[in-house]
N, C-alpha and C positions, 0 to 999 in steps of 0.2 A: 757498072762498077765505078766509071769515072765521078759519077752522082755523087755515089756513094762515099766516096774519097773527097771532094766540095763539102761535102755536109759536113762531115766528120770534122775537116779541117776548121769550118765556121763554130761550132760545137766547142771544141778544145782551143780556137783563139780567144784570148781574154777579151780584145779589144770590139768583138763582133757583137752586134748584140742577140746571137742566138746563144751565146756563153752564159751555162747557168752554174756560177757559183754553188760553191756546196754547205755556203752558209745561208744562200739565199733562200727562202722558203716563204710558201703562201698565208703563211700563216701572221709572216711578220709585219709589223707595222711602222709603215717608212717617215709618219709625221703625226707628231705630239698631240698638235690639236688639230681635230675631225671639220670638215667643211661644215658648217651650221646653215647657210645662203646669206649670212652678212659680211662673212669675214671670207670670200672667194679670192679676188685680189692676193691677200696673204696667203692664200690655204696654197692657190694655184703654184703660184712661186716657190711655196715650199718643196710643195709635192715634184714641179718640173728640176728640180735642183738637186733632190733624192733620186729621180732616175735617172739623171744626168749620170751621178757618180755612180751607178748601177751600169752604166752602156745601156738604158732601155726606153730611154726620153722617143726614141723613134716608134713606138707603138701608139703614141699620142697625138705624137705632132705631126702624121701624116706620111712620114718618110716611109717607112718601111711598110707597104699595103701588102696585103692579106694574099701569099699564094695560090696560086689554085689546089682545090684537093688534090689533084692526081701528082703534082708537083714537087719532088723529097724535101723541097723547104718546109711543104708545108708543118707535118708532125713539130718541126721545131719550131716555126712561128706559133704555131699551136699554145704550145706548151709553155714558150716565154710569153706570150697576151695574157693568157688565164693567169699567169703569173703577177702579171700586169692589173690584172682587172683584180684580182685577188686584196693587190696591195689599195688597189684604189677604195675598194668595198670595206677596205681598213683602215680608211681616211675620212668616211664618209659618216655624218652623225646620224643615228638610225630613225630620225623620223624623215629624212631623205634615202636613206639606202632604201627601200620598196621600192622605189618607183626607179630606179637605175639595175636592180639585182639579176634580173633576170636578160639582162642586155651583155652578147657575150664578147665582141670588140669594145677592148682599151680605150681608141680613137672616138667609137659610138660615144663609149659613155664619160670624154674627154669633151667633145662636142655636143652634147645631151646639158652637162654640169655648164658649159661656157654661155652656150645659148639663154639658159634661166636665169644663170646669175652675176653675167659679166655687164658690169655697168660702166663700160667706156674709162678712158684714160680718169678717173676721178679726181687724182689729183690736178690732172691740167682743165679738166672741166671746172673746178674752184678757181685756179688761177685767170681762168679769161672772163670768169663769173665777178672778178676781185678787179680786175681791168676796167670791166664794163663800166662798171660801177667809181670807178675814180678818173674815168674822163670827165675833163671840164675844159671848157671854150672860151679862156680869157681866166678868169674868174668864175664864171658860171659853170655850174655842173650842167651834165648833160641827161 
């Protein structure tokens, strides 16, 4: 009973992120333009900024790991991931979405997306690339 009363209470606080709005739905779509695999850097940002203001960025980023089945968190962690992956598979532009669709953790396919298409701090990779290149020793370049 006392579970039972935890859960309910996580549920009904707005600030938790088992709080499922009743505007929120699987259907909607949390960012304008869809990951392509060039534009990740942007896409990512948008998307973690979107479930920020949702309470749901913790499905992604690792904090909030996956109940055990037998566990009354679970059904709601459930429910807010699919929720989760929902919105992501609505971000996602469909000659990428196959190969992520069938993957049913947020975090998987959070981790899945970063690993292909994350190519390092870019812009500080131009800037020491931009360094390199204008050291000089006196007069002489280097």
């Amino acid at each position: 009973m006392a579970n039972q009363i935890v859960v309910q209470n996580l549920i009904l606080d707005p600030t938790s992120p088992y709080y499922y709005h009743p505007s929120e739905n699987p259907g909607a779509v949390i960012v304008t333009i869809p990951l392509n695999g060039d534009n990740y850097h942007s896409w990512a940002r948008v998307v973690t900024m979107a479930l920020e203001t949702k309470n749901k960025v913790q499905f992604i980023d690792g904090t909030l790991p996956r109940p055990p089945n037998h566990d009354p968190l679970f059904p709601c962690w459930n429910r807010c991931n699919n929720l989760v992956v929902s919105w992501l598979n609505h971000s996602i532009h469909q000659t990428i979405l196959p190969s992520i669709l069938w993957m049913k953790n947020a975090l998987e396919i959070w981790n899945d997306l970063k690993e292909r298409y994350y190519q390092g701090d870019v812009f500080r990779i131009l800037e020491l690339i931009r360094e390199i290149y204008s050291i000089k020793q006196g007069t002489l370049s280097i």
